[in-house]
C-alpha positions as CSV (number, residue, x, y, z in Angstrom):
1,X,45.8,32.8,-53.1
2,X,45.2,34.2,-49.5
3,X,48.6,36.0,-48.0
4,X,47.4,36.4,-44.9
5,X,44.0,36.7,-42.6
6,X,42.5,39.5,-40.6
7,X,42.6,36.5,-37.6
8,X,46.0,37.2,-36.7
9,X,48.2,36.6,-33.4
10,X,47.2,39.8,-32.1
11,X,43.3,39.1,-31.9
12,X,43.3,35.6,-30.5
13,X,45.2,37.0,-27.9
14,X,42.8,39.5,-27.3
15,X,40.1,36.5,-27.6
16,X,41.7,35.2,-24.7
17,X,41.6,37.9,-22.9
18,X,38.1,38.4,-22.7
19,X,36.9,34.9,-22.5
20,X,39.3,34.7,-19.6
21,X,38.5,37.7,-17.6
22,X,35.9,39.9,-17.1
23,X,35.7,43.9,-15.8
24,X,33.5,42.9,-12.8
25,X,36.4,40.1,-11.4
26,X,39.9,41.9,-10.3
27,X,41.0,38.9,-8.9
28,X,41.3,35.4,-9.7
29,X,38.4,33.1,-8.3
30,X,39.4,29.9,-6.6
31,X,37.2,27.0,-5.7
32,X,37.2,27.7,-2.1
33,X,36.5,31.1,-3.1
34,X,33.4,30.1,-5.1
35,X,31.9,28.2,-2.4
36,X,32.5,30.9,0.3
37,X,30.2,33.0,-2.5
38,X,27.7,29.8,-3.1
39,X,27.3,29.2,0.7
40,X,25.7,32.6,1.0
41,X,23.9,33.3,-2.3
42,X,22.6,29.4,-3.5
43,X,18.8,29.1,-2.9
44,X,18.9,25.7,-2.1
45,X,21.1,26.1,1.1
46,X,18.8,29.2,2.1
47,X,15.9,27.2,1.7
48,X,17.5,24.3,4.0
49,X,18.7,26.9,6.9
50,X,14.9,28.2,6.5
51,X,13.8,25.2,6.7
52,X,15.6,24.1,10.2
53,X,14.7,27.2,11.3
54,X,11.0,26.6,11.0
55,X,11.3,22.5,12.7
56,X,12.7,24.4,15.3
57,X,10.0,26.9,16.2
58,X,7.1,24.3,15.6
59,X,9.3,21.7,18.3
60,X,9.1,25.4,20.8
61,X,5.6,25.5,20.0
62,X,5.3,21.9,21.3
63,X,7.0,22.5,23.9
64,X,5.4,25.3,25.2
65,X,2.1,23.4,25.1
66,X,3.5,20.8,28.3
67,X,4.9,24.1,30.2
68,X,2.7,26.2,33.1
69,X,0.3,28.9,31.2
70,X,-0.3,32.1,32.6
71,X,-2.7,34.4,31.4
72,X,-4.3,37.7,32.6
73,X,-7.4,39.0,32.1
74,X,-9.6,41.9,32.9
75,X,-12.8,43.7,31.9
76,X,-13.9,47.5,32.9
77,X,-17.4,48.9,32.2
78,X,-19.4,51.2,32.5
79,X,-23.3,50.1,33.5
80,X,-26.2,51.9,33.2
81,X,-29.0,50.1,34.3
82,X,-32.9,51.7,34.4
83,X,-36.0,50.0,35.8
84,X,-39.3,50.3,34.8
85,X,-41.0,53.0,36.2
86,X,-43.3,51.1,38.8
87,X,-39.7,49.0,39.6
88,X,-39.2,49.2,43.6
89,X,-35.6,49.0,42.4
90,X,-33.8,52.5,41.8
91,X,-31.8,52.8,38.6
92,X,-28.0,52.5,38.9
93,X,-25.3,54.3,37.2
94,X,-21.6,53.1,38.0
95,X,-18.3,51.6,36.9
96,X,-17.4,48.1,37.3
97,X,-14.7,46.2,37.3
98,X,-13.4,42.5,37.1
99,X,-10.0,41.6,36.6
100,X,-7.3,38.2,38.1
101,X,-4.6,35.9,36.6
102,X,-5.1,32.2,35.7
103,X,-2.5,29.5,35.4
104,X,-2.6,26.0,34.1
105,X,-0.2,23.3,34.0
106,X,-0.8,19.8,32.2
107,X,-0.1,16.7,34.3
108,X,-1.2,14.2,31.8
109,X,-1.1,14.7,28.3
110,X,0.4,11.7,26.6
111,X,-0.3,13.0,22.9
112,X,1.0,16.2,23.2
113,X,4.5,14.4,24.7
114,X,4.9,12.2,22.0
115,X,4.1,15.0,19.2
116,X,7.1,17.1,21.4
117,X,9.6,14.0,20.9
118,X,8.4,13.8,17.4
119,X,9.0,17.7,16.3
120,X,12.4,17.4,18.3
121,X,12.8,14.1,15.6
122,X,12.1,16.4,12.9
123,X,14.6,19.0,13.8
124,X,17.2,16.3,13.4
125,X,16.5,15.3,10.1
126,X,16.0,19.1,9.0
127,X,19.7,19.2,9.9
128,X,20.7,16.2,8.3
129,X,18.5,17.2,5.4
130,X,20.4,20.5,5.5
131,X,23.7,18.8,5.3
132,X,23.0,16.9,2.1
133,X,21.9,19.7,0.5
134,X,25.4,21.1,1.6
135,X,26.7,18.1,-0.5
136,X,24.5,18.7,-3.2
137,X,26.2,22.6,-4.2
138,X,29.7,21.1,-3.8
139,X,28.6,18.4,-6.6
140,X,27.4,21.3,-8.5
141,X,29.5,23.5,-7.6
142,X,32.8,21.5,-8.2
143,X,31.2,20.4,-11.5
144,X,30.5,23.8,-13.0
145,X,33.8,25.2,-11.9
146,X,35.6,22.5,-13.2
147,X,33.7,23.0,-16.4
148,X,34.8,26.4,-16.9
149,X,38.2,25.5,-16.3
150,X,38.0,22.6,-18.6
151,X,35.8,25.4,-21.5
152,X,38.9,28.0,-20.5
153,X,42.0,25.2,-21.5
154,X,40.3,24.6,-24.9
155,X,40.2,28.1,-25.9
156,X,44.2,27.9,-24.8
157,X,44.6,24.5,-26.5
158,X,42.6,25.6,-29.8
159,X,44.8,29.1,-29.8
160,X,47.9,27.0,-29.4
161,X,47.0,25.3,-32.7
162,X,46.0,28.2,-34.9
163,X,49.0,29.6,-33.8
164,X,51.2,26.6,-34.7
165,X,48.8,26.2,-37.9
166,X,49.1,30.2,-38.7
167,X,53.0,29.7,-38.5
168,X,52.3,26.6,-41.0
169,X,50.4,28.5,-43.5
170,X,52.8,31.2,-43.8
171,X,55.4,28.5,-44.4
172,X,53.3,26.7,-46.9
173,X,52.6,29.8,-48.3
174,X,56.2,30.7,-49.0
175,X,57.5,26.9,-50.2
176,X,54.0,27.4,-52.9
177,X,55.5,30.7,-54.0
178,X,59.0,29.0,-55.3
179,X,56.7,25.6,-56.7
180,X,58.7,24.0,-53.8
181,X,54.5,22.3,-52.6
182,X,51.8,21.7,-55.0
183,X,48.3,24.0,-54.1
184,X,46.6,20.9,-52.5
185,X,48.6,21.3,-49.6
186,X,48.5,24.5,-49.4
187,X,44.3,24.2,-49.8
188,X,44.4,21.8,-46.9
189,X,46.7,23.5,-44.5
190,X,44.3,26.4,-45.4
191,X,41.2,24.2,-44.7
192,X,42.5,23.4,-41.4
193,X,42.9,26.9,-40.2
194,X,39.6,27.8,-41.3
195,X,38.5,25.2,-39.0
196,X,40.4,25.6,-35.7
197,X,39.5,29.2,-36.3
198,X,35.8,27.8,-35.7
199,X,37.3,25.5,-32.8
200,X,38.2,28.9,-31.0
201,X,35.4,30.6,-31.5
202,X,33.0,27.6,-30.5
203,X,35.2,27.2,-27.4
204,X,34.9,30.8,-26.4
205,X,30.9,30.3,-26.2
206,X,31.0,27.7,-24.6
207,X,33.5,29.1,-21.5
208,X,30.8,31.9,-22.0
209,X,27.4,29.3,-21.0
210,X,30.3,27.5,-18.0
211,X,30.5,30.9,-16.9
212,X,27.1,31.3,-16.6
213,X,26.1,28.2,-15.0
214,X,28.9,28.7,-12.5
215,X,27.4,32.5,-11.9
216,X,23.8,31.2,-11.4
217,X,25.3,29.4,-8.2
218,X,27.7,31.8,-6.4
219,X,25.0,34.6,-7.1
220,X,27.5,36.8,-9.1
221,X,29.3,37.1,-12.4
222,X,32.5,34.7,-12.8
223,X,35.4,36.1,-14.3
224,X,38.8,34.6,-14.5
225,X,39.5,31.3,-12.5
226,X,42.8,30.8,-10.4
227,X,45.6,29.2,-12.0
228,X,44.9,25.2,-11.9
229,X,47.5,22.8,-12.0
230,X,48.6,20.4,-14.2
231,X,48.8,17.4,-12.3
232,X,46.6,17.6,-9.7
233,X,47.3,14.8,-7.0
234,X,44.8,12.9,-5.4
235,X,44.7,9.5,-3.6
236,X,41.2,7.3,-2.3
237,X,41.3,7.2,1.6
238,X,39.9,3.1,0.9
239,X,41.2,0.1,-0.3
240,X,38.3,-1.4,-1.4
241,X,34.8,-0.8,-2.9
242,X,33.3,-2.3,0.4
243,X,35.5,-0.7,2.7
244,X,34.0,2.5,1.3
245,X,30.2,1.4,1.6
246,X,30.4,-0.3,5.2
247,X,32.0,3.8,6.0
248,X,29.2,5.2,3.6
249,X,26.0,3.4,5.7
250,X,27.6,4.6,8.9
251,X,28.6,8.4,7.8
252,X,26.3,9.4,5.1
253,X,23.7,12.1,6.0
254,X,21.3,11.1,3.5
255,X,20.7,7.2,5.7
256,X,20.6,9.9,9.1
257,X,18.0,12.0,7.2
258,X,15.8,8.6,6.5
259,X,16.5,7.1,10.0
260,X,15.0,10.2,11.5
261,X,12.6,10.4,8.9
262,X,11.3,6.9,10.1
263,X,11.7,7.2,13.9
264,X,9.2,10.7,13.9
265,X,6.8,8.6,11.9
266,X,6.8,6.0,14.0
267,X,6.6,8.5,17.5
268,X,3.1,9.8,15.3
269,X,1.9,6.4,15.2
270,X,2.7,6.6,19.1
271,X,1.1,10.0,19.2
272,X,-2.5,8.8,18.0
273,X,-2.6,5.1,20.3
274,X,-1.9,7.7,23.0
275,X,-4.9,10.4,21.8
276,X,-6.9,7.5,23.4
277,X,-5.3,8.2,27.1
278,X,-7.1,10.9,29.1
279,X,-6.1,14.4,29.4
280,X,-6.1,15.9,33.0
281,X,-5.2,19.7,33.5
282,X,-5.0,21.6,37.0
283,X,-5.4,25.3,36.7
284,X,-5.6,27.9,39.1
285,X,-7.4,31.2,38.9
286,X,-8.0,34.4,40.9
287,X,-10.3,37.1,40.2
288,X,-11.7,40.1,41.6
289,X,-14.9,41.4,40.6
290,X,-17.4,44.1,41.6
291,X,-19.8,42.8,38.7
292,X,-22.5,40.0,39.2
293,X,-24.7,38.6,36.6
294,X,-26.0,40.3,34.2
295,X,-23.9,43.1,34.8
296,X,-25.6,43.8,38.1
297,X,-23.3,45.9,40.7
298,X,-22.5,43.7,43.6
299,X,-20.2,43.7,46.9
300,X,-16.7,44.0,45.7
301,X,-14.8,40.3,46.2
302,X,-11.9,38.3,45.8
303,X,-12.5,34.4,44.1
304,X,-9.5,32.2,44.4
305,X,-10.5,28.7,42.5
306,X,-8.1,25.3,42.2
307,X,-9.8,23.1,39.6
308,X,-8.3,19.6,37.6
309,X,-9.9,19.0,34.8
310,X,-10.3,16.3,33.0
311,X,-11.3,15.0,29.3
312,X,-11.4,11.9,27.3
313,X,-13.1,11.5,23.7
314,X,-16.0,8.5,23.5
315,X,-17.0,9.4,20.0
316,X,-14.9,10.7,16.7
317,X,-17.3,9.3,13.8
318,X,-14.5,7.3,13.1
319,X,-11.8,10.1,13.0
320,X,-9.7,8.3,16.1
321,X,-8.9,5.1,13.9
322,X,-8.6,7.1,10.4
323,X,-5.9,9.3,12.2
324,X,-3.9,5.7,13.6
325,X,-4.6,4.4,9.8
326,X,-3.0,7.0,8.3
327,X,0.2,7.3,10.7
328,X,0.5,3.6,9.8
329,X,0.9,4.3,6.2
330,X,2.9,6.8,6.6
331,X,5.5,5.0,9.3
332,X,5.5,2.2,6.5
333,X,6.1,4.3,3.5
334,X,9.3,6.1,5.5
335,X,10.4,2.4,6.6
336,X,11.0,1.5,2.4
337,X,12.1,5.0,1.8
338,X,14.9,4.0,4.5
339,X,15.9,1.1,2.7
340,X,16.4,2.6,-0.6
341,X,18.2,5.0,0.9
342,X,20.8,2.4,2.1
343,X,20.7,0.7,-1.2
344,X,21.2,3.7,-3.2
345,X,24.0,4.8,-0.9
346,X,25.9,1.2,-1.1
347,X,25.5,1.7,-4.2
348,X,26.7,5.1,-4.7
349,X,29.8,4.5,-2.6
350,X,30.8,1.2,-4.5
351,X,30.0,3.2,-8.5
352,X,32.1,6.4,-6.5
353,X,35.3,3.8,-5.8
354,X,35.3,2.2,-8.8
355,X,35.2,5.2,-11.0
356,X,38.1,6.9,-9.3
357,X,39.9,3.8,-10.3
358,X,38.9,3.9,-13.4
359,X,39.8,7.8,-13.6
360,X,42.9,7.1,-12.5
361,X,44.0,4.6,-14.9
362,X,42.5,7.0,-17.5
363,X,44.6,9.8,-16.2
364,X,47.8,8.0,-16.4
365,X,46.5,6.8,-20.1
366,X,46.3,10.4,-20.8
367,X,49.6,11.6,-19.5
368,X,51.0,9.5,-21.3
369,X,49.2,10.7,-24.8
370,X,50.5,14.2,-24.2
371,X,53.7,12.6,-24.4
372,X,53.5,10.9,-27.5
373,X,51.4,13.5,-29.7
374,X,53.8,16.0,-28.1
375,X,56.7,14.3,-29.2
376,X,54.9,13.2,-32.4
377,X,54.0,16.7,-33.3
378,X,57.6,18.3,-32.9
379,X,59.0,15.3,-35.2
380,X,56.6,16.6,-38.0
381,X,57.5,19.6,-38.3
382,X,61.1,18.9,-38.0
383,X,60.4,16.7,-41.2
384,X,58.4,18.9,-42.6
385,X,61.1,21.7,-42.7
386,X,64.0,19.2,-44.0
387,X,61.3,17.9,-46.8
388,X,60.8,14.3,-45.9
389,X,57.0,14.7,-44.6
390,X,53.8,16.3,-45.8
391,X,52.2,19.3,-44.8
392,X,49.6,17.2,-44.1
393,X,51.3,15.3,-42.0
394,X,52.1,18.1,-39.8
395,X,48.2,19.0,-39.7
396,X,47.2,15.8,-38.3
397,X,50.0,16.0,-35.9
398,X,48.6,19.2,-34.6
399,X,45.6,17.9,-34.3
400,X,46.2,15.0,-32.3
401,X,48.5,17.2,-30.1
402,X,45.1,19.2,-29.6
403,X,42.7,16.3,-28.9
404,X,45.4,14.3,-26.4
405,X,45.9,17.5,-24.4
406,X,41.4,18.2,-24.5
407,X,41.5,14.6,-23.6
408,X,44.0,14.7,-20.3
409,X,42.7,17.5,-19.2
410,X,38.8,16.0,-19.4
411,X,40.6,12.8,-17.7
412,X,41.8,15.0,-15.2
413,X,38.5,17.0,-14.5
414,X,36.9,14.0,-14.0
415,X,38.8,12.3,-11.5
416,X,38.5,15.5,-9.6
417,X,34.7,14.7,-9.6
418,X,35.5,11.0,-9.0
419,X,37.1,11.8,-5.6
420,X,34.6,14.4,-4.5
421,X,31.7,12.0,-5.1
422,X,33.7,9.4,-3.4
423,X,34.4,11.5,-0.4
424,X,30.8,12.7,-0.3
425,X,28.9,9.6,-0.4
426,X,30.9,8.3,2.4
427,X,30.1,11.6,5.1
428,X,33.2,13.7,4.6
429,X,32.6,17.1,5.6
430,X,31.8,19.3,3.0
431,X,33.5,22.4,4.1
432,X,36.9,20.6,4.6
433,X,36.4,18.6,1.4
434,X,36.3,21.7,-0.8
435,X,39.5,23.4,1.1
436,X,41.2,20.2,0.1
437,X,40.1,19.9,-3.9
438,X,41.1,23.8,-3.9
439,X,44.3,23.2,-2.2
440,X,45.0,20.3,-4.7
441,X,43.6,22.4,-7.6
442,X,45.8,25.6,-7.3
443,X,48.6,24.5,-5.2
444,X,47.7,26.6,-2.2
């Protein structure tokens, strides 16, 4: 029989230690830490900023189509001209030059107005788009960090039981040695072990993968978390399921994104009735030349010109009404998009409400498991070492000790997520929603 195991107090302590922490991380990450690091490093917030960059150099590029245009120009040549030789012309050899300024202003472009208003549209909804893409890495981002910190707590809860079991093997050992327990129990408590060993080791690969998930985010590795409370308390800011949806149509940046979405495609619709309008331009040019035609040397002179222009397409092939088709469809096809957007949010907000309800309950379930196995666990023992219970009634105990503490701590976890998707569907601020979740997670 087995007297003792090279898996001893000493090395799951130093298993803790390294799933815990890593060399790169001195310090302890906190949430609001992690999003700080995610803010700057996730692609899909790059990508968004990029992106309301770019709506808002194509509405200056609209823009700068309805303001005055000026433009210089200016040619210098050399001309070398040669009759023919019977030409009563004489050949000329000189240096010409034409150069002035033109400027043109729009007075009625209709089109190009409504494609301004429409860009301007589209810069809103980048913004909004960029917003819920802001919500998107705190649902990630909260998620993966709570996952590490729920991978972390079953290494410790695991570790707390192969200690407690190690400490019951040792016993059973000695009771076997004086014929005080028969070798099944001994066999079993040793079958246990063996498998919380594989518990820890399971659970230390997995805080390993968490770890990685959570790194893939904040662009760097992850090492040890900041100390998370217990009991973690959090309270709904609504009474009801439809309290929260009536705030969730008004607040939530994903209905703003759609409702912009919708008005530009309706100003294209706009922008192609009015491609039917005339065009009228008035440009002014100067120009001083000493060049005629065909490069001819003439009397230097000055040529001031005022000239509105004007243009108005008869004939397309039937591009005109393909254009208006086609802005139709698409004003129609952001007009559903809208309304499943509203659905989807009522939705959302209603699921959101309920399930921190039902979180909650779970919690308090939960707590109140701890208790019990707790308790339950200590009473084994106890009658273990005054011989009125089985060793493997002491296993079990442990076990369910184990699995009620996994299982609060999952409840827990989860009505941290409960809340944030609660808060987020109904147009809390990102920013000062993770400050509060890491306030409430580490007491701070």
């Amino acid at each position: 029989m087995r007297q003792g195991h090279p898996f001893d107090r000493s090395r799951l302590l130093a298993v803790l230690i390294w799933v815990c922490s890593a060399a790169s991380h001195a310090d302890a990450l906190s949430l609001s830490g992690a999003y700080d690091l995610a803010q700057s490093h996730a692609p899909q917030i790059n990508l968004a900023r990029l992106e309301v960059e770019q709506a808002n150099a194509q509405r200056k590029i609209a823009r700068g189509a309805l303001l005055p245009n000026a433009n210089l120009f200016g040619q210098f040549s050399k001309n070398e001209i040669e009759y023919q030789t019977n030409s009563p012309y004489t050949d000329q050899d000189f240096r010409g030059e034409r150069y002035g300024v033109q400027v043109s202003q729009t007075l009625i472009d209709v089109a190009a107005g409504l494609e301004a208003s429409r860009l301007s549209t589209l810069l809103r909804k980048s913004k909004k788009d960029l917003e819920v893409a802001q919500n998107q890495l705190v649902i990630d981002l909260v998620t993966n960090f709570l996952n590490v910190g729920l991978a972390d707590r079953e290494v410790e809860q695991y570790g707390d039981e192969l200690v407690a079991l190690e400490a019951a093997f040792a016993e059973a050992t000695a009771l076997y040695d004086v014929n005080l327990v028969p070798v099944t129990q001994l066999l079993e408590t040793e079958a246990r072990l063996d498998a919380v060993r594989a518990d820890v080791i399971m659970a230390s690969g997995n805080a390993q993968v968490a770890r990685e998930k959570l790194s893939e985010l904040i662009g760097q590795p992850v090492g040890t978390l900041g100390v998370m409370l217990e009991t973690i308390p959090l309270m709904s800011s609504y009474a009801t399921a439809e309290e929260a949806a009536m705030v969730a149509m008004e607040r939530n940046p994903v209905i703003s994104a759609a409702e912009a979405e919708l008005t530009a495609a309706r100003q294209a619709v706009d922008r192609e009735k009015a491609r039917w309008f005339p065009q009228i331009d008035l440009t002014f040019s100067y120009q001083h030349s000493d060049v005629g035609f065909d490069n001819l040397q003439t009397p230097a002179r000055d040529t001031s010109t005022l000239a509105v222009g004007f243009s108005y397409p008869l004939f397309e092939g039937g591009a005109k009404f393909a254009r208006l088709e086609s802005a139709r469809i698409d004003s129609y096809a952001a007009e559903t998009r809208l309304e499943s957007e509203r659905r989807t949010t009522e939705t959302r907000a209603r699921t959101a409400w309920l399930n921190f309800q039902t979180t909650s309950k779970r919690l308090a379930a939960a707590r109140r498991g701890v208790v019990s196995a707790s308790t339950n666990a200590d009473a084994a023992q106890s009658a273990l070492q005054s011989g009125t219970a089985r060793v493997s009634d002491v296993l079990l105990a442990l076990s369910r000790k184990t699995r009620a503490g996994r299982d609060y701590t999952y409840a827990t976890f989860q009505n941290v997520i409960a809340l944030m998707e609660l808060e987020l569907s109904t147009g809390v601020d990102p920013d000062f929603l993770v400050r509060k979740l890491s306030s409430a997670l580490h007491d701070r």
